[in-house]
C-alpha positions in Angstrom: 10.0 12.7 -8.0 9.5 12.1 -4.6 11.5 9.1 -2.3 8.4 7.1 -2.0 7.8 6.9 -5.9 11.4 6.4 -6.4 11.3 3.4 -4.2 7.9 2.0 -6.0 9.9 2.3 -9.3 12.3 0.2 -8.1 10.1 -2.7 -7.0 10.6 -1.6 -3.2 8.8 0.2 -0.3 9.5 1.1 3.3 9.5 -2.3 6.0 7.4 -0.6 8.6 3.8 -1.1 9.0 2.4 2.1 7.4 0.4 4.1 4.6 2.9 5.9 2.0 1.7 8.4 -0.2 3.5 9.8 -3.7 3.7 12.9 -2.3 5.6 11.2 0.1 3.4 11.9 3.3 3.6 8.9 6.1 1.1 7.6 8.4 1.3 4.8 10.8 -1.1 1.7 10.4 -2.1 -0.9 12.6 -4.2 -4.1 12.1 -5.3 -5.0 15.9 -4.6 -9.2 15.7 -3.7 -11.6 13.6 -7.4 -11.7 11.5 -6.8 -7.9 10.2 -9.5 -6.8 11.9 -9.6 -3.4 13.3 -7.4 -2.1 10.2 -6.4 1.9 11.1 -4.7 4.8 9.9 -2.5 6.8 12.7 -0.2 9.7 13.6 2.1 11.0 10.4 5.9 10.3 11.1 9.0 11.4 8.8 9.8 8.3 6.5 12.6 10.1 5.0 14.4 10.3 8.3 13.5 7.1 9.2 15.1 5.7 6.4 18.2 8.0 6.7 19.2 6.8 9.6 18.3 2.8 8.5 18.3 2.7 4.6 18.0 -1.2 4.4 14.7 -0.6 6.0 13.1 -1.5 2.3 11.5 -4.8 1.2 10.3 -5.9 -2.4 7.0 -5.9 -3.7 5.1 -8.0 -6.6 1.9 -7.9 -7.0 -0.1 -11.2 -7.3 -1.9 -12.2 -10.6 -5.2 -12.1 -8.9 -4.5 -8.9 -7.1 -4.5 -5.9 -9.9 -8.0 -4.7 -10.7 -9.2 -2.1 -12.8 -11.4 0.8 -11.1 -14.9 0.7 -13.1 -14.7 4.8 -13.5 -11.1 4.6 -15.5 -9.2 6.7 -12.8 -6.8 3.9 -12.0 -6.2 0.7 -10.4 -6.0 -1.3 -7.0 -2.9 -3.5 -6.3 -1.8 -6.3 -4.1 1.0 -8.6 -3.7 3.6 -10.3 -1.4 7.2 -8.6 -0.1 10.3 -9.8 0.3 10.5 -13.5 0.7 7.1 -14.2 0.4 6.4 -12.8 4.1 4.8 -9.5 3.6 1.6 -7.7 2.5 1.0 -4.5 0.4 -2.0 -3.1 -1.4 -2.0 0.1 -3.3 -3.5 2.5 -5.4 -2.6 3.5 -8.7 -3.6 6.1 -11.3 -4.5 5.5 -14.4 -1.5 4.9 -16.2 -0.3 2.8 -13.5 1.7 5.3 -11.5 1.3 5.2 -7.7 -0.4 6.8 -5.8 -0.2 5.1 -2.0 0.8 2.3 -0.7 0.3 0.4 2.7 2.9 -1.8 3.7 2.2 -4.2 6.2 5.6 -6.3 6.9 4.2 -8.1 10.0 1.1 -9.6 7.5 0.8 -12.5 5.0 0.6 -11.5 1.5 -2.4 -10.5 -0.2 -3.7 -12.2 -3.1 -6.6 -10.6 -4.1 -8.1 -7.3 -4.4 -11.9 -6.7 -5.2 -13.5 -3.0 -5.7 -17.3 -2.4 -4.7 -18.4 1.4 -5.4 -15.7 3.0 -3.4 -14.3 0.3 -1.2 -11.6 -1.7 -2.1 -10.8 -5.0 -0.4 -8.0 -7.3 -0.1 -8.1 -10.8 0.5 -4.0 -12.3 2.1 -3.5 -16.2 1.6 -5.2 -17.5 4.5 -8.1 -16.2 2.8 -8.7 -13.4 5.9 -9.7 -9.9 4.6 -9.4 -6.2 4.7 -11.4 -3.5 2.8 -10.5 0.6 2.4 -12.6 3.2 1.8 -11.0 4.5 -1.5 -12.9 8.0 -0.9 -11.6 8.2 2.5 -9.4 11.8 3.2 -5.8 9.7 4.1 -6.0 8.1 0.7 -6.6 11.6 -1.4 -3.7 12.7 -2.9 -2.3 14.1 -5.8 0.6 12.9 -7.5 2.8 15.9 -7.3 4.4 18.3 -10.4 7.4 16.9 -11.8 
């Protein structure tokens, strides 16, 4: 099992602003202002380093009653929630039986409270009601979850 599944299991993910896959690829993200518009995917960097050298660099995650859905074809789920305190935002993909897939963490945003799927978009909705949608057919977000 790889670091970033480990950490999910545990109720935790890495605090810096980025897209974490299961087979614990890392990509930077950036939201360009405070209404999430302009959401993007970056350059990979090395989360297991990262968090070598700073392994307190985690925050909590629960997902929000509102914020689990279903996917209509039955390969999984959509997620989102608050971290630590109250202060941060995740959403993330999940398969079928509810094992993860990815996850963006977004530590500098409010929490997200609910998430909506249309065809193959998936989008989030944080407590001041602004919103962000993914393309769940988009390359960054295909992955496999790795042999055990």
């Amino acid at each position: 099992m790889g670091l970033i599944a480990e950490l999910w299991l545990t109720g935790l993910v890495p605090a810096r602003d980025g897209l974490y896959r299961v087979d614990d690829a890392a990509f930077d993200v950036r939201i360009d202002g405070p209404g999430l518009p302009g959401f993007g995917i970056g350059e990979p960097f090395d989360v297991a380093a990262g968090l070598a050298e700073d392994p307190g660099c985690v925050t909590e995650v629960e997902s929000h009653p509102r914020g689990v859905v279903e996917l209509r074809d039955g390969t999984g789920y959509v997620c989102c929630g608050e971290g630590g305190h109250g202060a941060h935002g995740f959403f993330a993909r999940l398969d079928s039986d509810g094992g993860l897939l990815w996850v963006v963490a977004l530590p500098g945003s409010s929490p997200f409270e609910l998430a909506e799927v249309e065809g193959r978009y998936a989008t989030f909705t944080d407590n001041l009601g602004r919103s962000l949608s993914v393309d769940l057919a988009a390359p960054e977000f295909g992955v496999r979850r790795p042999l055990v």
